[in-house]
N, C-alpha and C positions, 0 to 999 in steps of 0.2 A: 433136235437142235433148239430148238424154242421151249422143253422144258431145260434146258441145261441156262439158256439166258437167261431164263425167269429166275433158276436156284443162285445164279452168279448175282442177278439183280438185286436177292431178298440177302446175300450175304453180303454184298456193301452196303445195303440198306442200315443189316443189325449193327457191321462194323461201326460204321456211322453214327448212330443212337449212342452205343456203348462210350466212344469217343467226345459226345458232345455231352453225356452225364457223367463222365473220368474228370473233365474241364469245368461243369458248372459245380461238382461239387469240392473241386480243389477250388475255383476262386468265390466259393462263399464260405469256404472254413477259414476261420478265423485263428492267426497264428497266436502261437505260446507265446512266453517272454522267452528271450534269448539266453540262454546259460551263458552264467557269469557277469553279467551285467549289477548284479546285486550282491553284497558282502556284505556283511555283519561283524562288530570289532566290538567286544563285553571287556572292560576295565574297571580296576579299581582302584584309587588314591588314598592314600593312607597317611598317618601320622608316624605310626612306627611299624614296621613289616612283620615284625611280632604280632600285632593287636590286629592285626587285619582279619574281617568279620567273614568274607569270603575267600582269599588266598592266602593266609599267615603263611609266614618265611620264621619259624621258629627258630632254626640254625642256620641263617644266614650270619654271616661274618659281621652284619653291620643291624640286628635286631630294631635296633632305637632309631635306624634311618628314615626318613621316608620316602614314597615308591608308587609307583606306578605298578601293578599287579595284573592277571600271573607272570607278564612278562613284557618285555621292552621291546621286541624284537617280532615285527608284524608285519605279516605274509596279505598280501591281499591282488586283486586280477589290477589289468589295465584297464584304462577307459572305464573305469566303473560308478557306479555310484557305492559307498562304503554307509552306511548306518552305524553311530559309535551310540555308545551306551557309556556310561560312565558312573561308578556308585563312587560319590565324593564323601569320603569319611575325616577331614583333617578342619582345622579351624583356618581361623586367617591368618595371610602373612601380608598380604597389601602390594599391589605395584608401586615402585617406585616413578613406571611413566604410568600417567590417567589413561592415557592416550589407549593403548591397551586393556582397558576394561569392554571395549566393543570387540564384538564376535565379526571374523571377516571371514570367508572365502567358505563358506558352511550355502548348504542351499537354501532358500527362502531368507538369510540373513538371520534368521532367526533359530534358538534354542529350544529346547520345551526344559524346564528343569521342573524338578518337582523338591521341595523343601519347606521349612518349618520357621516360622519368622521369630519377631524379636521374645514374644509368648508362648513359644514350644508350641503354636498350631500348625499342622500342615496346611501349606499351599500348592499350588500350582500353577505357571505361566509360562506364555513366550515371551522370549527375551532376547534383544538384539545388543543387550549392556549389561555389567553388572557393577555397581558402587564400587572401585579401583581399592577404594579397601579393604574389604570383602573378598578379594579373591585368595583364595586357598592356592592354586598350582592354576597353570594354564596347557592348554595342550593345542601345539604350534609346532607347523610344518611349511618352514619355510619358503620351502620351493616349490611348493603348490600353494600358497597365498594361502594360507588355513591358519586362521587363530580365535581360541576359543575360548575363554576365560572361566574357570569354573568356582560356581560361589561358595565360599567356607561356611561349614554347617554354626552355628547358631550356639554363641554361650549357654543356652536356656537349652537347648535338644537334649534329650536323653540319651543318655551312655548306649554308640554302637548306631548312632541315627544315621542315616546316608543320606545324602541329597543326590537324586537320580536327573545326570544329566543327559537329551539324547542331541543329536545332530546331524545331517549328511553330508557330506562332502564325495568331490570326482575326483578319482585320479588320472593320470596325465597318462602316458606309453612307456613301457618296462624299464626299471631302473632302482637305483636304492638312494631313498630321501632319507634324512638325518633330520629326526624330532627332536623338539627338548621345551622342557619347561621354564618361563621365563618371568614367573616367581622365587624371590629370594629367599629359600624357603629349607636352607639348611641352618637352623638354629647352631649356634654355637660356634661355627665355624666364620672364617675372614668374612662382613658384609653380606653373609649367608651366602656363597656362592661357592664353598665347598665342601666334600665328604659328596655325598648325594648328586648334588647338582655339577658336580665334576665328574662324577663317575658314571662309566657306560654300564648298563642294566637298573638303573636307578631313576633317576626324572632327566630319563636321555636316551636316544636310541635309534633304531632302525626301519623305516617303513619298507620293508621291499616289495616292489611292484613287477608283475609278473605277469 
């Protein structure tokens, strides 16, 4: 009897032990990041969808347009935070409102862009504005308060130069936002706001959140 209570005693003993290093080393691991919380979104603006350094559209119906690259139409999680990337290849078209040369609804307020000033030298900075004449396209989403002005690369730059812009922004709970650029930035056409800027797959399109 008294070896059976002893062997019962030394097994909720180990039970015990086992349980209480099960617990001390699940709450001293340190958790992961949580999947899906982070997204990545690589773009490119262009002057004509032919010349484009990185996605050309050679037989695109509209060559000489310009465009937002490889595509219009962007899948990303809920509740997230999205990192854009942007390689801006087009010069300037200038806002009509100043007012819109300031970057909203991006995290920290701030840009990082990386470009070549009025002497063809590269620079770098963050940037919460960019000179309202100077903007090449803007990339704006409405309904999440997101607008982000992107600077027109530089008369002086060399042929094929990009000015790399990044930024973060959250999005909201599943649904489909309607992007569009709000530079008037279709040459040729009525007050530059058509061909391109009328049409969907072009500097306009679809954010859908999932």
């Amino acid at each position: 009897m008294v070896r059976r209570l002893v062997f019962t005693a030394a097994s909720v003993v180990i039970v015990a032990l086992v349980m209480v290093a099960f617990v001390g080393l699940f709450m001293l691991h340190k958790p992961g990041p949580l999947a899906g919380t982070t997204a990545k979104l690589h773009l490119e603006t262009v002057a004509a969808l032919s010349d484009a350094v990185e996605w050309p559209r050679p037989n695109d119906p509209h060559p000489d347009w310009v465009g937002y690259l490889p595509t219009t139409t962007w899948h990303v999680p809920a509740n997230s935070t999205i990192e854009v990337q942007i390689d801006q290849e087009d010069g300037a078209s200038g806002l009509r409102n100043p007012f819109w040369g300031k970057a909203f609804g991006i995290e920290g307020g701030k840009m990082h862009v990386k470009y070549f000033d009025d002497q063809g030298n590269p620079k770098e900075d963050d940037m919460s504005s960019i000179d309202p004449t100077m903007a090449s396209h803007t990339f704006a989403i409405p309904d999440l308060g997101v607008f982000v002005p992107l600077l027109a690369v530089g008369d002086n730059a060399a042929p094929g130069t990009q000015n790399i812009i990044t930024f973060s922004f959250k999005t909201k709970g599943p649904g489909v936002y309607r992007w569009q650029c709000f530079v008037p930035c279709a040459a040729g056409t009525f007050l530059g706001t058509g061909g391109p800027m009328s049409t969907f797959g072009y500097m306009g399109g679809q954010l859908i959140v999932g």
